[in-house]
N, C-alpha and C positions, 0 to 999 in steps of 0.2 A: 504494500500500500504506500501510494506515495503521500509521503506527509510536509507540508508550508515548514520553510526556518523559522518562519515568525509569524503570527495571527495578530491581526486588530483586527476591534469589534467598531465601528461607528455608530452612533447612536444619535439621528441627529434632528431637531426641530420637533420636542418634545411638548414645547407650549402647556407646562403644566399649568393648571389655574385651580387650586385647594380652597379655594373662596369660593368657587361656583360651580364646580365641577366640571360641566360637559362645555364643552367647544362647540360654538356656535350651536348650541343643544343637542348636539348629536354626538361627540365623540369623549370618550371617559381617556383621555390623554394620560390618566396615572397607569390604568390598568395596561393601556399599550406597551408602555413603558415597563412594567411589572411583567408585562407576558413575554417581552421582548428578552428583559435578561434572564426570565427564566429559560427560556427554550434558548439560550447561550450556556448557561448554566446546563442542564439537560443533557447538551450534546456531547460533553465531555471534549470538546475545543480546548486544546492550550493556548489562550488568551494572554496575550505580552500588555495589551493596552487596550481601553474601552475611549474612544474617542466621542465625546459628548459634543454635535458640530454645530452650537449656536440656537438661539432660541428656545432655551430652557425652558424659562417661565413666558406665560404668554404676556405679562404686562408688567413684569420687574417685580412682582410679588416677590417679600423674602420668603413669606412662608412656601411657594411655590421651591424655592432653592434647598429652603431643608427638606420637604418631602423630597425632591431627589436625590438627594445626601442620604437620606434614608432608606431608597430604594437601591442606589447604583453603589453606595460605597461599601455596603455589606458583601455582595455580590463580587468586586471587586476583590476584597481580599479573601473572600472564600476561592476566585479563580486565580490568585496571585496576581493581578494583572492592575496595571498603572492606570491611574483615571487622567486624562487630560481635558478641563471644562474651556471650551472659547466661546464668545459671547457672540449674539445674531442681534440684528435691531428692533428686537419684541424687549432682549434682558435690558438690566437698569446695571450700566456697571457700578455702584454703590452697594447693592443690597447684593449683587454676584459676589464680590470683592468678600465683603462682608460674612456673607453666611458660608461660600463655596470654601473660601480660603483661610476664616475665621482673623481674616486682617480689616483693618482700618477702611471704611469707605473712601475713595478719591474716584475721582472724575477723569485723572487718565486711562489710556488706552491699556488693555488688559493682555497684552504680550509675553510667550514664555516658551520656553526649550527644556523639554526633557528626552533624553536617551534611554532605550529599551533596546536590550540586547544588542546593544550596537547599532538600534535604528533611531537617528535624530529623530526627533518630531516638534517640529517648532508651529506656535498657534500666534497667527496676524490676528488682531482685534478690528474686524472691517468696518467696526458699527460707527455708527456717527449721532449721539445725541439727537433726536428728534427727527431722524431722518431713517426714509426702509430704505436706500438704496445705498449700494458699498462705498467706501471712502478708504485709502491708506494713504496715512501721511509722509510727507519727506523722511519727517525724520523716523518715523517705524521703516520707508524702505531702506532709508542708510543705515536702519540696525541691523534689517534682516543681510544686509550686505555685508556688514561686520562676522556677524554670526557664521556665514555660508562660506567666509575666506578660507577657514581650514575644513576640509571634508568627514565626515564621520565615516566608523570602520562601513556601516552598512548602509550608508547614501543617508539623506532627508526623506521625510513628507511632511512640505507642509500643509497647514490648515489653515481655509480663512470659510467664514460663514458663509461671506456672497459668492458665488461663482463668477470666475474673471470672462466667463466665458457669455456669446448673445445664445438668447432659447427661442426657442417656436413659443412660447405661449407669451405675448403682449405684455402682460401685465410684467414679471418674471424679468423679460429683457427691460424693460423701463427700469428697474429694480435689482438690475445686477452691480457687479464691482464696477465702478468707476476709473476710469486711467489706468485699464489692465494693461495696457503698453510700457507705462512705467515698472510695473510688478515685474513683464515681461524680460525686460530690459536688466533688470536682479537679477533675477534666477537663473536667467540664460546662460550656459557654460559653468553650471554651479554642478553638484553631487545633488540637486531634486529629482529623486526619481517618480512623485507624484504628487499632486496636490488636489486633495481632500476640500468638497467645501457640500453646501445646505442648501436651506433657503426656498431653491426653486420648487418645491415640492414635487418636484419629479426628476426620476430617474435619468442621466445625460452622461455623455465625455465630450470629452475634447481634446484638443492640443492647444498650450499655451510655450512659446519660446523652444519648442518641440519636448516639453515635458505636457505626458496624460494629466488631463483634468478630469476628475471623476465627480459627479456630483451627486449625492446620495441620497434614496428615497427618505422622506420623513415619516416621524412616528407618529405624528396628528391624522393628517390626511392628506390622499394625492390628488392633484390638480391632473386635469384632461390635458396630454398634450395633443390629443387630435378627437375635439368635442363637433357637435355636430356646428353648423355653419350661424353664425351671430351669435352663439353661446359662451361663457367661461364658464367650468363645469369640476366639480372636484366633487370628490366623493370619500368615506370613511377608510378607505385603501391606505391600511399600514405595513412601512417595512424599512431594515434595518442594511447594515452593509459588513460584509468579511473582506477584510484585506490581508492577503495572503503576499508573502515573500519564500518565491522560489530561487533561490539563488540570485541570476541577475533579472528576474521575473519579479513585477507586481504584479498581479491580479486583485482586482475589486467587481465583487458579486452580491448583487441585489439579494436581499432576503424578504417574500413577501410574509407581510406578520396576519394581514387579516383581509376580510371583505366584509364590508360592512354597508351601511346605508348614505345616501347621497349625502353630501352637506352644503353643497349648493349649486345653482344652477341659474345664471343673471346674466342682464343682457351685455354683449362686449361692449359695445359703444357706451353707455352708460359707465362701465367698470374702470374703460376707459379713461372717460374724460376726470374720471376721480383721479385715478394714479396721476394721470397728467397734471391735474391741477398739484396735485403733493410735488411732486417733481420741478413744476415750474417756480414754485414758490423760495425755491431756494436760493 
């Protein structure tokens, strides 16, 4: 049997909300999240790191941070495996800071580097204070530029919530990382051998500076990327992601968690000209 050097677990766009429970009334975002590492758990996977990729809590609730502190980090050392949490622009980095890291609340960007078995994994903070759509700054890419100077034994991945990459679905691209040229421009001729990101609620790759982008199903719900015509469409569809390290091999494989009920279905132009207005206002 052949078996991965290295397993991560993603886990990403969780939107817990312990204040109200169901997402937009339809989706119990703790139990996804509960079923999810259980059936990680389950499978008897040698799990190196559980990548937590942005959008924890749905509106910065802390109590939303502890109940996942309370789900993922037991689980975590029951599989020996490293937790790495980055923030999406639903968390509040104050109460992330606060409750994930039991540190000081600040309003800086939430950037970090840990190594697992010799695999870097460095996490961009893409979020930007009162804004859904990506942002990285000078100076986070002149860190990440610092950081990627000496190569680790078993290459990078990194993580950023928005995907650097355009999507088919409208809303999504409006809403992705911003100035991925300059990201591009970093990483290019560095040891990243993949980069990890959220957000778009569906499933995608890409290439960014010829390193794979992978961008991971979330745990709330998936968005339609091919709904029927003047629709945006998402429905209670959860699932998580395995990132496997073959040697000079990454693979990233979708894991679907569940099928569930619609959670919505509204007209594009309409959905439209909202995003747009969020977008223009900046």
């Amino acid at each position: 049997m052949i078996r991965p050097d290295l397993t991560l677990v993603q886990l990403s766009d969780t939107h817990l909300r312990p204040s109200d429970g169901l997402m937009h009334g339809v989706v119990d975002t703790a139990a996804n999240l509960t079923a999810a590492v259980a059936m990680v758990e389950s499978s008897g996977t040698d799990v190196a790191a559980l990548l937590l990729t942005g959008d924890l809590a749905d509106n910065g609730d802390p109590a939303a941070y502890r109940q996942l502190r309370g789900i993922v980090e037991p689980a975590a050392r029951r599989l020996g495996a490293e937790v790495v949490y980055a923030m999406g622009n639903h968390d509040d980095r104050g109460a992330f800071r606060a409750e994930l890291f039991d540190a000081q609340p600040e309003t800086r960007t939430c950037d970090s580097v840990v190594t697992v078995d010799g695999l870097r994994v460095v996490t961009l903070d893409s979020s930007e204070p009162g804004r859904h759509e990506g942002h990285l700054s000078e100076a986070q890419l002149e860190w990440l530029g610092d950081v990627l100077a000496t190569a680790a034994p078993r290459g990078t991945v990194l993580v950023s919530h928005h995907p650097p990459l355009p999507s088919p679905v409208p809303t999504v691209h409006l809403l992705r990382l911003r100035g991925a040229e300059r990201l591009a421009e970093v990483v290019g001729g560095t040891d990243v051998r993949l980069i990890v990101s959220g957000h778009a609620h569906h499933t995608g790759c890409g290439v960014l500076a010829g390193i794979p982008v992978w961008v991971g199903p979330a745990l709330a719900y998936g968005v339609a990327a091919v709904p029927p015509r003047g629709r945006l469409r998402a429905r209670a569809d959860a699932g998580f992601s395995r990132i496997d390290v073959f040697g000079d091999h990454v693979v990233a494989t979708a894991v679907p968690l569940s099928t569930a009920e619609q959670v919505y279905d509204v007209d594009a132009v309409e959905r439209m000209r909202l995003v747009h207005e969020v977008v223009g206002a900046r």
